[in-house]
C-alpha positions as CSV (number, residue, x, y, z in Angstrom):
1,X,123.8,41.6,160.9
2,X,124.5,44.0,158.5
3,X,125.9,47.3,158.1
4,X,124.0,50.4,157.0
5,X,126.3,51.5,155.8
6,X,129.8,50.4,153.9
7,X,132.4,51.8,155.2
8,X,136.0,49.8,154.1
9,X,137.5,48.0,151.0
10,X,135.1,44.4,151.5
11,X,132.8,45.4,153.9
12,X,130.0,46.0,150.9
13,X,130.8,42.3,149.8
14,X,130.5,40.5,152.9
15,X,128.5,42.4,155.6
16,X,124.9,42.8,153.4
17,X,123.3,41.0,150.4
18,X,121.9,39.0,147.1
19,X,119.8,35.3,145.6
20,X,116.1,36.1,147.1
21,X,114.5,32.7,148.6
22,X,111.9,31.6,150.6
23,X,111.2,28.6,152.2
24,X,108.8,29.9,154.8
25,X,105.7,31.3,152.7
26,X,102.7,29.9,153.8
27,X,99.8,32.5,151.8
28,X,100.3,35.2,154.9
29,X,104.0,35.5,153.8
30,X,104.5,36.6,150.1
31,X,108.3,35.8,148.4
32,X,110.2,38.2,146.9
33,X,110.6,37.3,142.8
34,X,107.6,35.2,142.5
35,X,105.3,37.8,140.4
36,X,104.8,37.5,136.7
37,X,106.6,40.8,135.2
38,X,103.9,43.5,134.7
39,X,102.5,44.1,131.1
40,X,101.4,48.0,131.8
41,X,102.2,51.6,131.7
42,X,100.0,54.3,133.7
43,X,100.6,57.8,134.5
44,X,100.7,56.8,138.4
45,X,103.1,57.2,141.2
46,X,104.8,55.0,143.4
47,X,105.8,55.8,146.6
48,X,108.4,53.7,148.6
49,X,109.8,54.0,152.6
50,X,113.6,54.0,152.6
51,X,115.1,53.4,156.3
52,X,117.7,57.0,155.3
53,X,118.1,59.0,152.7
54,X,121.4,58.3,150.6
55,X,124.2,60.5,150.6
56,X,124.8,60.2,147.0
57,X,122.9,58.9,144.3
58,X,126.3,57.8,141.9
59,X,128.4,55.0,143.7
60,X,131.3,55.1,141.7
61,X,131.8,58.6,141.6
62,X,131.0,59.1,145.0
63,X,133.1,56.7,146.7
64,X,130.5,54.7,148.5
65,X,128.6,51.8,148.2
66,X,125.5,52.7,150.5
67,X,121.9,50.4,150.4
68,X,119.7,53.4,149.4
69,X,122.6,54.7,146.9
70,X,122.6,51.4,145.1
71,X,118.3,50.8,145.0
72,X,118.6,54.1,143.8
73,X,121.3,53.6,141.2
74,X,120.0,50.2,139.7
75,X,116.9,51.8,138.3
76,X,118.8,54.7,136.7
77,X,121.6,52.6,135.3
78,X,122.0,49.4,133.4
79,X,124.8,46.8,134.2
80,X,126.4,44.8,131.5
81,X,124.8,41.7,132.7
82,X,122.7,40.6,135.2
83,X,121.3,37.8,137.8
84,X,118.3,35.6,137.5
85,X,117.9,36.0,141.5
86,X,115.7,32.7,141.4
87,X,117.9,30.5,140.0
88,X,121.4,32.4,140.2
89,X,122.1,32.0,136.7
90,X,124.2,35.1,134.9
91,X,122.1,36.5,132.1
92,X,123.4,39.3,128.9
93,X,122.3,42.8,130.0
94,X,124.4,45.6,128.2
95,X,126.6,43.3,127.3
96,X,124.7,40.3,124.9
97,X,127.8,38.0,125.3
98,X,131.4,37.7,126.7
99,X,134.4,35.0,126.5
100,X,137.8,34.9,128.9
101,X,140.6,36.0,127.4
102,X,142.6,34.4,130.3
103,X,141.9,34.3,133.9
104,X,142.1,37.8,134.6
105,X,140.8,39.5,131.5
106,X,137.0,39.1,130.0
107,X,135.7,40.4,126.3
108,X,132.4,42.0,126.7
109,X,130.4,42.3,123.1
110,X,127.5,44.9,123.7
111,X,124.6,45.8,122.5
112,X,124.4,48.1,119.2
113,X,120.5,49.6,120.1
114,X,121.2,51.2,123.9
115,X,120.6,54.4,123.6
116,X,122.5,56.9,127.0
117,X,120.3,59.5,128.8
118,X,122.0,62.0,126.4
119,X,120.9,60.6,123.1
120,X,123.6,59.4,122.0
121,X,124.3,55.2,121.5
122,X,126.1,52.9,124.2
123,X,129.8,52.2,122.6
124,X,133.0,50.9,124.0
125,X,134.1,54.3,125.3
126,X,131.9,54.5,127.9
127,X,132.9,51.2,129.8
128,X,136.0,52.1,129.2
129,X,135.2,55.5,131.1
130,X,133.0,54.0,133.9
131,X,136.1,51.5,134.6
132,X,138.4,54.1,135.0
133,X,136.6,56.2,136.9
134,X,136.1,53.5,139.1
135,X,139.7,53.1,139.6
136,X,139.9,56.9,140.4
137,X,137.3,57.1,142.9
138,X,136.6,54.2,144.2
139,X,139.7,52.2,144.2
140,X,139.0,50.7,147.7
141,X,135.4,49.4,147.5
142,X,134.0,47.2,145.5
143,X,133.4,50.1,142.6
144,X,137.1,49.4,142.1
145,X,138.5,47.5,143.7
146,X,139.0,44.5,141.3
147,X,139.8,46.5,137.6
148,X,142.8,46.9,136.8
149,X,141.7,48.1,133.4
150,X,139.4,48.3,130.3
151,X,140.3,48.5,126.6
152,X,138.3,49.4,123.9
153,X,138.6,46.6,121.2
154,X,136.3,48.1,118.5
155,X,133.1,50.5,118.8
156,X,131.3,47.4,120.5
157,X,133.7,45.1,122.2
158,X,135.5,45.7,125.4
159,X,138.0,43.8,127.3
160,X,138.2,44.2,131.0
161,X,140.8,43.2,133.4
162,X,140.5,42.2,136.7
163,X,143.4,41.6,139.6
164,X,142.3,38.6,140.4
165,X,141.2,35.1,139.0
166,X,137.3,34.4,140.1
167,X,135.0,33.2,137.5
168,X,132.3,34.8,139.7
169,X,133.6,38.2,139.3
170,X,131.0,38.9,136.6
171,X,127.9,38.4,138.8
172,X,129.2,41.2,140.8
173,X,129.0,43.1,137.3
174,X,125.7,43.3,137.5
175,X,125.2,44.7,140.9
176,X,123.8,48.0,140.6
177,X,126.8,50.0,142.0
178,X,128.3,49.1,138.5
179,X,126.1,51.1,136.7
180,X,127.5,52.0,133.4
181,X,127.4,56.0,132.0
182,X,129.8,58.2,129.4
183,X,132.0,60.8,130.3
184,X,130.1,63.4,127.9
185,X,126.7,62.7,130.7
186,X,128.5,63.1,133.4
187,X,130.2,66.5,131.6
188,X,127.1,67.5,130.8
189,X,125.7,67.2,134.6
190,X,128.5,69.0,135.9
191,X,131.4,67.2,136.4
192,X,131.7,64.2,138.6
193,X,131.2,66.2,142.2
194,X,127.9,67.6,140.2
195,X,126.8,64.3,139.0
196,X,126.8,62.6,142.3
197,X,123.6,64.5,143.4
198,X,122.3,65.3,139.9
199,X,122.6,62.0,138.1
200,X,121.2,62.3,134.8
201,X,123.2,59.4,133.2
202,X,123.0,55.8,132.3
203,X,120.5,54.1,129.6
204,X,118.2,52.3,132.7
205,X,114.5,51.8,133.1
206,X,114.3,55.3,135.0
207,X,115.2,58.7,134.9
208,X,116.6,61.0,137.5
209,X,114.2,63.8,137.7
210,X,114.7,65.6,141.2
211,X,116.2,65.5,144.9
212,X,114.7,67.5,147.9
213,X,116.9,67.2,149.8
214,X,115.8,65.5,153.4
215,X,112.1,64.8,151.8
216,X,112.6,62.8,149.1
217,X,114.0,61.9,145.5
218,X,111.8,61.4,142.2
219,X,112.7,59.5,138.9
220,X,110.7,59.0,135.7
221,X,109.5,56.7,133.3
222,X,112.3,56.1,130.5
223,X,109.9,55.6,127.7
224,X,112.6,55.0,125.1
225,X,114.0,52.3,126.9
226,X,116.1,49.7,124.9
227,X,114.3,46.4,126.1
228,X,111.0,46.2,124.8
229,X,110.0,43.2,127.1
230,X,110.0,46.0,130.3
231,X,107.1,47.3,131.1
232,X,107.2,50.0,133.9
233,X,103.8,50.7,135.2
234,X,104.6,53.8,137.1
235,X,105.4,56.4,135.5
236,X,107.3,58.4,138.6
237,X,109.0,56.4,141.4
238,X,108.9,58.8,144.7
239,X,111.6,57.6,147.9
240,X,110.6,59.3,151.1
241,X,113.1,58.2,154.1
242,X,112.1,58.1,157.4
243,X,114.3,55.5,160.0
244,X,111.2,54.8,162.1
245,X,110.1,51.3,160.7
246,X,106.6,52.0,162.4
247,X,105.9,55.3,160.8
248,X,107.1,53.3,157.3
249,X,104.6,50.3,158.4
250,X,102.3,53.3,158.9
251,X,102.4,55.3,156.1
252,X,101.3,52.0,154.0
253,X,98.4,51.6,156.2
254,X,97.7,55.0,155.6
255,X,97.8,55.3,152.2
256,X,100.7,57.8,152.2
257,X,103.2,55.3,150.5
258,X,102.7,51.9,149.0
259,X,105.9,50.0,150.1
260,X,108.2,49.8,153.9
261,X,111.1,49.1,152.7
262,X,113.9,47.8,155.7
263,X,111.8,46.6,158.4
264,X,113.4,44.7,161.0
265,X,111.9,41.4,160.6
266,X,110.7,41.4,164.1
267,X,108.0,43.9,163.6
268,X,107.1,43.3,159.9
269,X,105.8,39.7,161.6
270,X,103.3,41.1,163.4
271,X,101.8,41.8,160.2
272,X,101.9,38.8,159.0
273,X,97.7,38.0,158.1
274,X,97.0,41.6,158.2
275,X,94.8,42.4,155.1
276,X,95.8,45.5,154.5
277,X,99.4,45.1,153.7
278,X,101.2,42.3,152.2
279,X,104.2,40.9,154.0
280,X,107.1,40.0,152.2
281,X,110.2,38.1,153.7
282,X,113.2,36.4,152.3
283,X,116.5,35.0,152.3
284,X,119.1,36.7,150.5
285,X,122.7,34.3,150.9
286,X,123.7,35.5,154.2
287,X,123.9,33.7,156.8
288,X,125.0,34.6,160.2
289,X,127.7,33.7,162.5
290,X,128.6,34.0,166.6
291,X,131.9,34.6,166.0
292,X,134.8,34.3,168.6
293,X,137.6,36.9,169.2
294,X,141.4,35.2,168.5
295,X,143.0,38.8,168.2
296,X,145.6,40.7,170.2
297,X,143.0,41.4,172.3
298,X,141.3,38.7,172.8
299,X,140.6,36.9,176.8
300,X,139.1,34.2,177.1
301,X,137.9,33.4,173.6
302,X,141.4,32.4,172.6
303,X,140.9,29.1,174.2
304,X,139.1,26.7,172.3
305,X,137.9,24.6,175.1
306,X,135.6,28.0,175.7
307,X,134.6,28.6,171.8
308,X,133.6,24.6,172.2
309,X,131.5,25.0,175.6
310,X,129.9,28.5,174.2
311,X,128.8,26.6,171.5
312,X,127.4,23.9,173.3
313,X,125.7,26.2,175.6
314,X,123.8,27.7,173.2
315,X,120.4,26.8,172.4
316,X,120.2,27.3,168.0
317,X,116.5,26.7,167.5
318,X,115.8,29.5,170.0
319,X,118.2,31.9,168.3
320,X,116.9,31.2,165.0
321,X,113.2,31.2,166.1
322,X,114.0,34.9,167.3
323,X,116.2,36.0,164.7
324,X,113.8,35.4,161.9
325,X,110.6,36.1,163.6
326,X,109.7,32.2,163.4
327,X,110.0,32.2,159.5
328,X,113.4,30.6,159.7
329,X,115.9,27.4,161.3
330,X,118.9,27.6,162.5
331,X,121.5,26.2,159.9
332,X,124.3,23.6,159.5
333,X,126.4,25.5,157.2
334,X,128.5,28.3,156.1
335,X,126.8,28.0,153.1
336,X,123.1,28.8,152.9
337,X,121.3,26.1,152.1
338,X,120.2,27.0,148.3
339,X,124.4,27.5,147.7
340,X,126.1,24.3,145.0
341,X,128.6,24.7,147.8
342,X,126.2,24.0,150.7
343,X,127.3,20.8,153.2
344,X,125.5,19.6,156.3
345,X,128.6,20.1,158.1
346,X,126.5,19.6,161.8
347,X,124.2,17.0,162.4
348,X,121.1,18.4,164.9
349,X,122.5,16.3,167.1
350,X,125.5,18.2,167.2
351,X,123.2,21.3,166.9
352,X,121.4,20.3,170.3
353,X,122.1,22.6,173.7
354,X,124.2,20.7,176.1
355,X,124.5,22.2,178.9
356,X,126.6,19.4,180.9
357,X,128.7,19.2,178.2
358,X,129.5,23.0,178.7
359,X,130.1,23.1,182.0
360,X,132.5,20.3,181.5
361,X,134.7,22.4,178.9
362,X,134.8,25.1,181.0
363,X,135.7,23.1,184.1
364,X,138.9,21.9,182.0
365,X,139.4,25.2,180.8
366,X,140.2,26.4,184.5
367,X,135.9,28.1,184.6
368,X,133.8,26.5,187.8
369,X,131.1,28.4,190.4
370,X,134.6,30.3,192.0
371,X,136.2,31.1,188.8
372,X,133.2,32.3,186.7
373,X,133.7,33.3,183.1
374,X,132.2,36.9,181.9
375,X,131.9,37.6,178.6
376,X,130.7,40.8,176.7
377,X,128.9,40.7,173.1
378,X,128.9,43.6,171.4
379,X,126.0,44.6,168.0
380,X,123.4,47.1,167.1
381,X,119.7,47.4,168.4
382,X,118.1,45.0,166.0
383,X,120.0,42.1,167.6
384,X,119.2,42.7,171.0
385,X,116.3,39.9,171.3
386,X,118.9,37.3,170.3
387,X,121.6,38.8,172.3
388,X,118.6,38.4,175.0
389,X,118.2,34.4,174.2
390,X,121.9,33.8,174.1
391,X,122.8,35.6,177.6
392,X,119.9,33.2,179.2
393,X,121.3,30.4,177.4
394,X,124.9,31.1,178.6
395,X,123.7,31.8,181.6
396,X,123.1,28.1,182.3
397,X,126.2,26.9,182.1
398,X,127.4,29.9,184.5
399,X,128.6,32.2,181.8
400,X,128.0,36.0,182.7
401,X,127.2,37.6,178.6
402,X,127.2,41.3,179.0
403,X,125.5,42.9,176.3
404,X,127.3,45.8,174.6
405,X,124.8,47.7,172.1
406,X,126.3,50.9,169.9
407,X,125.5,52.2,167.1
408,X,127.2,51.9,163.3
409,X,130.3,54.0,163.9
410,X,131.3,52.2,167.3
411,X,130.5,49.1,166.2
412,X,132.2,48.7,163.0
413,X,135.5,50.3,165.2
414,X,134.7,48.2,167.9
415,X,135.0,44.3,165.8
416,X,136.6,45.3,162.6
417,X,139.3,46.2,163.2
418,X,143.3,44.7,164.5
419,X,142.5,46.5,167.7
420,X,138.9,45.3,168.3
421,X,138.5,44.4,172.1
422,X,135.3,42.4,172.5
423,X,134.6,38.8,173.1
424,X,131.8,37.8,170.6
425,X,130.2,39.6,168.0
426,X,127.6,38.3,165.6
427,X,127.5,39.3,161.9
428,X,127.2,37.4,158.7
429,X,128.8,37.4,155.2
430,X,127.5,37.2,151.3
431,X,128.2,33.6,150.3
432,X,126.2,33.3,147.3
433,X,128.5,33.5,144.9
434,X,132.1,33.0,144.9
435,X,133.1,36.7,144.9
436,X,136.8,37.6,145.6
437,X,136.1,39.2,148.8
438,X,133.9,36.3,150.5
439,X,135.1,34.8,153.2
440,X,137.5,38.4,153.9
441,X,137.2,37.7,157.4
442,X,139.7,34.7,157.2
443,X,142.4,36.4,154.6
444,X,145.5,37.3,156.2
445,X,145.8,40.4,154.0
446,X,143.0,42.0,156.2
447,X,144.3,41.2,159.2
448,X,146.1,44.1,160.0
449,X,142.4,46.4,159.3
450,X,139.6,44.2,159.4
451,X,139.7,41.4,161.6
452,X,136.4,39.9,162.6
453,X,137.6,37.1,165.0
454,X,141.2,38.1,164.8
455,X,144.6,37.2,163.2
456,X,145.3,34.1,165.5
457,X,143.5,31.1,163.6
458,X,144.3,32.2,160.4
459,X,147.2,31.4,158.2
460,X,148.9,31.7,154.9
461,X,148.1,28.3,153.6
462,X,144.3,28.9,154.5
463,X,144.0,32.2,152.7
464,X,145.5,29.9,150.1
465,X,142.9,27.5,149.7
466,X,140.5,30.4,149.8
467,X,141.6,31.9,147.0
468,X,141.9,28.4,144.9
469,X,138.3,28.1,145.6
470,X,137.3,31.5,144.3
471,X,139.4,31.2,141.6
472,X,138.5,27.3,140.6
473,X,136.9,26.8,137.4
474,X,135.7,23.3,138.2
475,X,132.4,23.4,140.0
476,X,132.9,20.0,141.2
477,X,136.2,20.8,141.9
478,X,134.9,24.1,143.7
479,X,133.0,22.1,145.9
480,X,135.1,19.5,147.6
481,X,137.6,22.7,148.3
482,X,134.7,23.7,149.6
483,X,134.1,21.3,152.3
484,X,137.8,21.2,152.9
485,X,137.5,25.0,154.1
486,X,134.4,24.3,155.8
487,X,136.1,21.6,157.9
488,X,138.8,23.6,159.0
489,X,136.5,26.4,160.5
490,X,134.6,23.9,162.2
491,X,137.6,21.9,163.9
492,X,139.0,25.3,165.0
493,X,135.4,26.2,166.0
494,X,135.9,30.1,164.6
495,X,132.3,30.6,164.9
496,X,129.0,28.7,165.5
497,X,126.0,29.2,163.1
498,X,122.8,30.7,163.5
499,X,120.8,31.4,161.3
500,X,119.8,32.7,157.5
501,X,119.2,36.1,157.4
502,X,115.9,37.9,156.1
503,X,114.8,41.0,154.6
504,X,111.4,41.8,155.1
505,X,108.7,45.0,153.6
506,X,105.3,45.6,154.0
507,X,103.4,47.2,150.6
508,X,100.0,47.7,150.1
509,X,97.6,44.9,148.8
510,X,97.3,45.6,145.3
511,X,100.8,45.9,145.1
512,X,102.7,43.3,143.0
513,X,106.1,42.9,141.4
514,X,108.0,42.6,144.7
515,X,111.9,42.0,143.3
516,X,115.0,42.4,144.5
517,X,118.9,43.0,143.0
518,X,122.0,41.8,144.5
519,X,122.3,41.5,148.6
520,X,118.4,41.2,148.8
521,X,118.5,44.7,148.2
522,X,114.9,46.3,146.4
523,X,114.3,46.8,142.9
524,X,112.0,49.6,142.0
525,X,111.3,49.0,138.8
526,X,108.9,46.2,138.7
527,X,106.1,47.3,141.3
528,X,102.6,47.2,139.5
529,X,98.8,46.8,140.2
């Protein structure tokens, strides 16, 4: 489950996407990031479904880190590096090398033939700028949150500092909320509150053109930009937003758009063989978790004998079948299965629904026919089919699940937070990449305003490990601390697994170049015919 949008310092890390895979492609189910890059340039127009229409179209500047923002963003400005999303592998961008100074400071040598929206060339002063104006206006996302500051070495080399140690700090340099731009662009669109609705900035493949607001936003062709290797085959990009995911499905089949971007993979399914439309699905390095409340708050969760026969109760191939539309498996891991840090911590035996076995737990945790346990889950209307399969589940070993669904606002108040009140609640985090805020959910620092589970299991010396982990330069090393982590969740039984999550979109036939940026999120840049 993710949030729409990202609404506290870590939420933008952990709650929504990033590496696009597929293992569930079978000719009716296209991958994202399997077309070869387009060769071509046309006059034509592109037009693409968003799910809302972004509140800003400058992340930094603005203060948020919102899906649309960032799809947005990405095409209009370029990152100093950025991911191969097949393989995972960090790759120059702006920036055509860097070397750590120590563990919290990195020397970025950029490009000399980047040339800004305004004309002028892409030097030193301008990271410098778009660092500090992170720390200014968006010190508590990920915008900011981890600079502490940026020094201009010479016209071409900067040196950034981060707070932390996490050698995979730089792959979240190249997510497209860390667009870089110069103070004498944003100046020039009118100051920073101006230049979050008119962003004419950046060096990227597109330009910002126009806004109507509540209809749609337009950007152009940059004809002069730097890599010679893009091609961009339309020359206007058009974002309509409509949060009906049939009238996006529609609109393709009419003709009106080319691409659905968002659709619950439920319904994009049914599409699945229609030759119309082209179905694309794919993992993204989330996976999701049933976790269990341990907070202040917390009932009957707090006992472990109860997490144990909840998780025994519950029936994983059926959740998973549900949750991904058939096009997925439940999973064994925290990690998603593609992840170097990946372990088959559950054997399917393990997996397997046991009903007895439930009922037994909950008999010695003081549950029988005369003392029933009554639980209440609590998400947002795309999870109500699995809610659906894990009340009937439940329900067999004489668990009452009461299903509690709100929207964004309640929700996020409702499980994030120290005075959260429900029993279950099932989200998932980014894990595909050690970024500093993974695993946020566990980090006694948060526990105070964001809790997800709750301050009881957690402790000092796990936060610990946590960060030794993130911070571990050894990838062998990385890995058994790994599996040392992993195996304290699972004896504690924080949470059970379910399943990877998926993006899915519909475009029209002749459309290629499906890709996507960090989180699974869409890149607009490489559609072509």
């Amino acid at each position: 489950m993710s949030f729409k949008k990202v609404l506290a310092f870590g939420l933008a890390a952990v709650m929504t996407f990033s590496m696009a895979t597929c293992a569930f492609a079978d000719g009716e189910v296209k991958n994202a990031n399997e077309d070869p890059a387009n060769t071509q340039v046309t006059d034509e127009t592109i037009v693409i479904g968003l799910s809302s229409e972004p509140s800003a179209l400058w992340a930094i500047g603005s203060g948020k880190v919102e899906n649309e923002l960032v799809i947005v963003q990405n095409a209009l400005q370029d990152t100093l590096v950025k991911v191969d999303r097949n393989t995972g592998e960090l790759l120059p961008n702006l920036a055509t090398e860097w070397e750590w100074v120590d563990d919290t400071h990195c020397k970025f040598t950029l490009r000399d033939d980047v040339t800004m929206s305004d004309g002028t060339p892409l030097v030193a002063d301008d990271v410098v700028y778009t660092v500090n104006a992170a720390l200014e206006y968006s010190p508590n996302n990920d915008s900011g949150a981890y600079f502490t500051e940026a020094v201009a070495d010479d016209e071409h080399t900067v040196t950034i500092g981060f707070t932390t140690a996490a050698p995979d700090l730089l792959k979240m340099l190249s997510w497209g909320n860390f667009g870089i731009v110069s103070e004498d662009e944003v100046t020039a669109a009118g100051g920073v509150e101006a230049a979050i609705k008119n962003p004419v900035m950046g060096s990227g493949k597109y330009r910002f053109k126009e806004w109507n607001s509540g209809q749609s936003i337009v950007l152009e062709r940059n004809d002069n930009y730097w890599n010679p290797d893009y091609k961009g085959y339309f020359k206007e990009i058009k974002f309509i937003f409509t949060n009906d995911a049939a009238a996006r499905a529609m609109a393709v089949l009419s003709g009106d758009s080319q691409v659905a971007y968002d659709m619950p993979i439920s319904m994009a399914s049914t599409y699945k063989g229609n030759d119309q439309v082209n179905l694309i699905a794919h993992t993204f390095g989330q996976n999701t978790r049933l976790y269990y409340n341990q907070g202040e708050n917390a009932g009957a969760t707090k006992d472990i004998k109860v997490r144990q026969a909840i998780d025994k109760a519950l029936d994983f191939n059926a959740i998973a079948g549900v949750g991904t539309a058939g096009m997925g498996t439940e999973v064994h891991s925290y990690f998603p299965n593609e992840s170097p840090y990946y372990h088959d911590m559950f054997t399917a035996e393990e997996r397997a629904q046991d009903i007895e076995g439930a009922k037994a737990l909950l008999a010695e945790a003081g549950y029988d026919d005369s003392n029933p346990l009554e639980l209440t889950i609590i998400g947002m209307q795309d999870q109500n089919d699995v809610f659906t399969v894990m009340q009937a589940n439940l329900a067999q070993a004489g668990i009452k699940l009461n299903i509690n669904i709100v929207d964004t606002p309640a929700f996020v108040e409702g499980v994030a937070f120290k005075n959260a009140s429900y029993d279950l609640v099932h989200v998932g985090d980014l894990v595909d990449a050690r970024y500093p805020a993974m695993m946020v959910f566990f980090k006694q620092g948060n526990i105070d305003t964001f809790c997800i589970g709750g301050p009881k299991f957690t402790t000092p010396e796990l936060e610990a490990s946590i960060q030794e982990f993130i911070s571990e330069p050894d990838e062998e090393k990385a890995k058994e601390e790994a599996l040392a982590i992993e195996q304290t969740f699972k004896d504690g039984c924080w949470y059970s697994n379910t399943y990877a999550e998926m993006h899915a979109a519909l475009t029209a036939k002749d459309i290629k170049g499906y890709t996507t940026i960090e989180r699974g999120f869409l890149d607009c840049t490489n559609f072509y015919k």
